[in-house]
DRENVOGU-591162 format. One line per 3 residues: number of its first residue (from 0); for each residue x, y, z of C-alpha. Coordinates in nm, 2 decimals. Layout:
% residues N
NUM> X Y Z; ...
***
This chain:
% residues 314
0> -6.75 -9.23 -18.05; -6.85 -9.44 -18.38; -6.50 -9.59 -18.58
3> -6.50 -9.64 -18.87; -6.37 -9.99 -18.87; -6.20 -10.10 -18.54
6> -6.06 -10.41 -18.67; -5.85 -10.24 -18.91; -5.74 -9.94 -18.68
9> -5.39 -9.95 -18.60; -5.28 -9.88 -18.22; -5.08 -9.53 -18.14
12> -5.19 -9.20 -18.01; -5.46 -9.00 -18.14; -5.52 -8.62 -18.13
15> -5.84 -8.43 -18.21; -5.91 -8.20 -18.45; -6.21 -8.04 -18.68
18> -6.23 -8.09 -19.03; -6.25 -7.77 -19.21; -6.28 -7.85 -19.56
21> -6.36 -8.19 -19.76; -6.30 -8.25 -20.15; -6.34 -8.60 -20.25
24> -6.25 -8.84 -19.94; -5.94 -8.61 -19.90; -5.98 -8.38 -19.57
27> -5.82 -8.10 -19.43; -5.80 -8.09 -19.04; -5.71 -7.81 -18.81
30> -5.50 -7.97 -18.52; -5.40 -7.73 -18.25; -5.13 -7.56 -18.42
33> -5.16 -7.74 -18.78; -5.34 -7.84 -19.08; -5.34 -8.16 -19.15
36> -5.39 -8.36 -19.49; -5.58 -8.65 -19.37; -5.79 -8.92 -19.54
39> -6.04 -9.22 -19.38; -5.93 -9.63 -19.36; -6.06 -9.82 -19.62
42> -6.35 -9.63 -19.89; -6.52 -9.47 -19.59; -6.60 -9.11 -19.63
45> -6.92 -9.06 -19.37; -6.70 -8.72 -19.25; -6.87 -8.41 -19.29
48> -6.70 -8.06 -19.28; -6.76 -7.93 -18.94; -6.70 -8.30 -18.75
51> -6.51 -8.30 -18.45; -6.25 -8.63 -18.50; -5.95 -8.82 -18.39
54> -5.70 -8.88 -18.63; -5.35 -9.06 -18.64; -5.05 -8.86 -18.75
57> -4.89 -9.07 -19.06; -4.63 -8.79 -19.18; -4.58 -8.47 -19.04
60> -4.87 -8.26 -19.18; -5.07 -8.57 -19.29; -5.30 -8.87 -19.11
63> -5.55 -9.10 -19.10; -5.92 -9.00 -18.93; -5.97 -9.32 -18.71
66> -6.27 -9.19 -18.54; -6.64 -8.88 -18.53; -6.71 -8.81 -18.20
69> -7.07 -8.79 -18.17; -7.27 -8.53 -18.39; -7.50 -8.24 -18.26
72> -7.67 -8.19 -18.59; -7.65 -8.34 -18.95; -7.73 -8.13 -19.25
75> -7.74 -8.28 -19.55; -7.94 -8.34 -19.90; -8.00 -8.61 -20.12
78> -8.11 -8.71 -20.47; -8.25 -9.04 -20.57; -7.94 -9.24 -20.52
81> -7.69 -9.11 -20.28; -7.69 -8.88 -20.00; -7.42 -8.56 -19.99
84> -7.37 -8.43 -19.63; -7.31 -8.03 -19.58; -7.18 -8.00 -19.22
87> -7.19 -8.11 -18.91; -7.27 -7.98 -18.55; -7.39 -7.64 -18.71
90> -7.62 -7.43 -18.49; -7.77 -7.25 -18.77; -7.84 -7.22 -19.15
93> -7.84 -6.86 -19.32; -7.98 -6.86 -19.69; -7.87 -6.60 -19.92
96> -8.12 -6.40 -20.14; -8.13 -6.13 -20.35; -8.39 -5.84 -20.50
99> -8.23 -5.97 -20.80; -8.18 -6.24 -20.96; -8.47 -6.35 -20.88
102> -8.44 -6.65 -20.67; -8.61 -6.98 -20.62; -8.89 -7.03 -20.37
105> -8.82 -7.39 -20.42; -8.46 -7.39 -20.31; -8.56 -7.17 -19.96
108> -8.83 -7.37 -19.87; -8.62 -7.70 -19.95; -8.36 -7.56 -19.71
111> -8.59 -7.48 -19.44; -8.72 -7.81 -19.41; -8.41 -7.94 -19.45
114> -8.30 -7.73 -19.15; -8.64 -7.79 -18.93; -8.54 -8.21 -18.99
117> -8.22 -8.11 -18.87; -8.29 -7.89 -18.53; -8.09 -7.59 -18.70
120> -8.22 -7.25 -18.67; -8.28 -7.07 -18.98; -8.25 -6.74 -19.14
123> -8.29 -6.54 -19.42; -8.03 -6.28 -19.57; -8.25 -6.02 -19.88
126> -7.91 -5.91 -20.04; -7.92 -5.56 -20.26; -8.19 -5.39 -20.13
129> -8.01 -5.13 -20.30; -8.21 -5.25 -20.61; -8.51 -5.04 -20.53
132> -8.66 -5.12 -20.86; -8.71 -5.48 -20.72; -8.67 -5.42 -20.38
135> -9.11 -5.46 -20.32; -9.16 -5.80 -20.46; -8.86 -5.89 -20.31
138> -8.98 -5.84 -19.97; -9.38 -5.94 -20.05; -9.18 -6.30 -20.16
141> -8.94 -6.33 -19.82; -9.24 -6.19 -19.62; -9.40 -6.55 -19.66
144> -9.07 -6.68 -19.43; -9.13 -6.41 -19.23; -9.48 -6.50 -19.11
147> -9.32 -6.87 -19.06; -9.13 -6.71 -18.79; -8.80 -6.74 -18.99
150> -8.60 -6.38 -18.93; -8.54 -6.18 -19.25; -8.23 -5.97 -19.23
153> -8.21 -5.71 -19.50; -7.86 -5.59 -19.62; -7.65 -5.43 -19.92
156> -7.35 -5.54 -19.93; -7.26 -5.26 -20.20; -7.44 -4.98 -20.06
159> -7.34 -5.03 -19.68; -7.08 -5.30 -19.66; -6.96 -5.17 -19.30
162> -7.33 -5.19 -19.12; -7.37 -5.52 -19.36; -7.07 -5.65 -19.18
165> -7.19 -5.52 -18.85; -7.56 -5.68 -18.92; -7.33 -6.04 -19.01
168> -7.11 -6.04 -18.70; -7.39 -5.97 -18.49; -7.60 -6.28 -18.65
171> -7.30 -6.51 -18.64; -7.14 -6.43 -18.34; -7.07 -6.75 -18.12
174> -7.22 -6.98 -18.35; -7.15 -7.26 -18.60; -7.32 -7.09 -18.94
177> -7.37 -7.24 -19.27; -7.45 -6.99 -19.60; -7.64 -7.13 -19.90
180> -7.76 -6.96 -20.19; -7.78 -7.01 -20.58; -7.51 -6.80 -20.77
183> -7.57 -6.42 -20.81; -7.70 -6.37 -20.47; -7.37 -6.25 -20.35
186> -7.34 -6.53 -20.11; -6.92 -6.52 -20.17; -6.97 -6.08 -20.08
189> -7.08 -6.17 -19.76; -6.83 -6.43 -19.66; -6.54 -6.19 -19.78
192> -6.70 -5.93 -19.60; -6.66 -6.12 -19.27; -6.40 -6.37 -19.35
195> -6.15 -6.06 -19.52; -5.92 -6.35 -19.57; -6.09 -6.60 -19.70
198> -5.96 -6.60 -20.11; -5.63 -6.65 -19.93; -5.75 -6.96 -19.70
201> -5.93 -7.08 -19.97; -5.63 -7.10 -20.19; -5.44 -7.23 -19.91
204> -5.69 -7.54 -19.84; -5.73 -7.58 -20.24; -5.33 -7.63 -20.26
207> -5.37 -7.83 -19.96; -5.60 -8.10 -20.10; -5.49 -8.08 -20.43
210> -5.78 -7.99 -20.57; -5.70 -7.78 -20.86; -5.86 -7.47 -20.98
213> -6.20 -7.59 -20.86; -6.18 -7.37 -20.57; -6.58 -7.34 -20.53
216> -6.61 -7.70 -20.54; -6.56 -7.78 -20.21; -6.71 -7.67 -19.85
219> -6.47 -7.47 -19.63; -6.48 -7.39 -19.29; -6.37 -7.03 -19.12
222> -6.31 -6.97 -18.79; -6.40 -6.64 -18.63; -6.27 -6.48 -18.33
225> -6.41 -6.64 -18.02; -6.72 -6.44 -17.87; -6.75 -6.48 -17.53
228> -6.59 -6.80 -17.45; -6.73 -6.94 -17.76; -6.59 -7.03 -18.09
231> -6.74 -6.87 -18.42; -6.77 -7.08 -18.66; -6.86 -7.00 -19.07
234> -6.91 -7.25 -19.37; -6.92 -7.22 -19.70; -7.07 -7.44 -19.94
237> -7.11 -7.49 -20.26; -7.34 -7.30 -20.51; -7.62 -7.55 -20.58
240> -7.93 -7.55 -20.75; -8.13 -7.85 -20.67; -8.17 -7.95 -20.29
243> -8.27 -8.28 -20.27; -8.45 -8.39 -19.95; -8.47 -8.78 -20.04
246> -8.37 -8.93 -19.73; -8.69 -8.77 -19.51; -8.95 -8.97 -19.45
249> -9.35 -8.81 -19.47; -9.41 -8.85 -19.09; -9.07 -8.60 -19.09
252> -9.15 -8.40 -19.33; -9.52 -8.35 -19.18; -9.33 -8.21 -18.90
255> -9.10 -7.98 -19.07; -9.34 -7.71 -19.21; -9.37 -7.51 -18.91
258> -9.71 -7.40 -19.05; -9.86 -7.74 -19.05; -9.78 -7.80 -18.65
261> -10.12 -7.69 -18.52; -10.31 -7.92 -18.72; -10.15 -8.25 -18.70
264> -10.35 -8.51 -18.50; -10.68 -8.35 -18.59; -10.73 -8.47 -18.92
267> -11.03 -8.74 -18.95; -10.82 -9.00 -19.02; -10.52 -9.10 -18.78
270> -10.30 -9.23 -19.10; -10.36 -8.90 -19.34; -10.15 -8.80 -19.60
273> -10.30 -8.49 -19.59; -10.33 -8.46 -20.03; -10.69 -8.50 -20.09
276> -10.85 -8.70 -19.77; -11.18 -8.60 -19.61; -11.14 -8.41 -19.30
279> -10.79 -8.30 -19.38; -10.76 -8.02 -19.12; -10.42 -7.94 -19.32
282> -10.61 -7.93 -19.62; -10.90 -7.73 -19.43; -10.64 -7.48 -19.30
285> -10.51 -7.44 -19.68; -10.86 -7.36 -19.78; -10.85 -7.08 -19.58
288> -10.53 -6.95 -19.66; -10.35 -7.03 -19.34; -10.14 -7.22 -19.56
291> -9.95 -7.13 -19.86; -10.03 -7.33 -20.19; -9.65 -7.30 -20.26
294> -9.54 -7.45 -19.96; -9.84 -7.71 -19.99; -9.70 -7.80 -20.35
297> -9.38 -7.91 -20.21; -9.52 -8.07 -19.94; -9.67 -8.33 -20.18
300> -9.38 -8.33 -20.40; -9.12 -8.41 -20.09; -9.35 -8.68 -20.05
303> -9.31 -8.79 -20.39; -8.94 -8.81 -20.43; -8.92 -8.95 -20.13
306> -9.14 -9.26 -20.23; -8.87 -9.28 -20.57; -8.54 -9.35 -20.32
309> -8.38 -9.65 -20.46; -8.17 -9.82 -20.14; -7.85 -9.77 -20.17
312> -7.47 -9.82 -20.00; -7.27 -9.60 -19.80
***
């Protein structure tokens, strides 16, 4: 169990709960039979939506999180200077894409290894196939994922909302899911689709937290009806455009393209950085096309960004 600061934890019973939404350092909580409003000692606010913790009742509906208990997975993303955490213990990530808009290689691959880093299962959603007119180059561009061994799951959610639904229950069933996706990807379709509620408990957490109008601002958790013995669990986040992978080091993000695996260890030199050395077998396997310039690109540019992190304070 890691406190946040034991000295300045007061003495008292504590309950557990899971935090289902986070906006600013302000939490909302789901106790057994109640939402709580609760916020962290001090300028702490390492809690992630999805993070099982003990808290101390201070009012009624509101307390203080004294305590995480210990994490399965992290997901999280990060820029140059600071770090922003997703959710916690997830057992999988589900990116949203679309026939159209078209949507950003950059953004799915950035997600994959973010989830690879991570140890969360990934999948792919190719919204609209409706849109025959794109529907082709649609699947040509998710095919790539596809021959990583990440599944592709194609649905509509205007032509066939029902087996849509169907295909979504069956994928999140019993698990702790996260969706991503830019805007227009119908990312929010889904989540109504299996969440019919979820405007309402959206409003409901927004009121709770105070946080406004800026209902999209903030990642919510949904829980599902239990499939056997196990609690469903669905997240939404935030619509972003930039997925910063900062905090990974090269030796970890080496290891998170699935399609680099086979060669590591075989390259002439023990210490490659597999960008231009002689007797690159990565580079050797690229040559032959067993590996996608793309993904090769942002390999090297992962690399990069990472080298730019300035230090900074949690």
């Amino acid at each position: 169990m890691s406190h946040f600061n034991s000295k300045q934890k007061k003495s008292g019973p504590t309950e557990r709960g899971t935090v289902i939404a986070a906006h600013g350092r302000h939490y909302l909580v789901q106790a057994e039979k109640i939402k709580l409003h609760c916020v962290t000692r001090g300028k702490k606010s390492d809690v992630a939506v999805g993070d099982v913790v003990e808290y101390q009742l201070t009012s009624p509906n509101q307390g203080v999180i004294e305590a995480i208990a210990p994490r399965q997975t992290l997901l999280y993303r990060s820029d140059q200077y600071k770090s922003k955490m997703l959710a916690a213990n997830l057992t999988q990530l589900i990116i949203v894409v679309a026939t159209e808009p078209s949507f950003s290689d950059d953004l799915v691959s950035r997600a994959l290894v973010a989830s690879e880093s991570s140890g969360i299962k990934a999948h792919l959603i190719l919204n609209k196939i409706d849109v025959t007119a794109s529907l082709d180059k649609a699947r040509q561009r998710v095919a790539l994922y596809a021959n990583l061994g990440y599944p592709v799951h194609e649905v509509s959610v205007i032509a066939d909302p029902e087996g849509t639904r169907q295909k979504m229950l069956q994928l999140t069933q019993g698990q702790s899911s996260i969706l991503i996706g830019q805007s227009g990807m119908g990312k929010s379709s889904l989540i109504n689709l299996l969440i019919p509620d979820a405007d309402i408990a959206t409003r409901e957490i927004s009121a709770a937290l105070d946080t406004g109008k800026h209902t999209t601002t903030f990642t919510r958790l949904f829980q599902m009806d239990a499939f056997e013995g196990r609690a469903s669990y669905v997240i939404d986040s935030p619509g972003f455009q930039e997925f910063g992978l900062h905090h990974l080091s090269e030796g970890m993000l080496e290891r998170a393209f699935p399609e680099f695996l086979p060669h590591l260890g075989h390259c002439k030199f023990y210490n490659c950085n597999h960008h231009s050395e002689p007797g690159c077998t990565v580079l050797e396997a690229l040559k032959r096309g067993e590996i996608a310039a793309m993904r090769h690109d942002l390999f090297k540019q992962l690399v990069h960004e990472a080298a730019q992190t300035i230090p900074y304070q949690n």
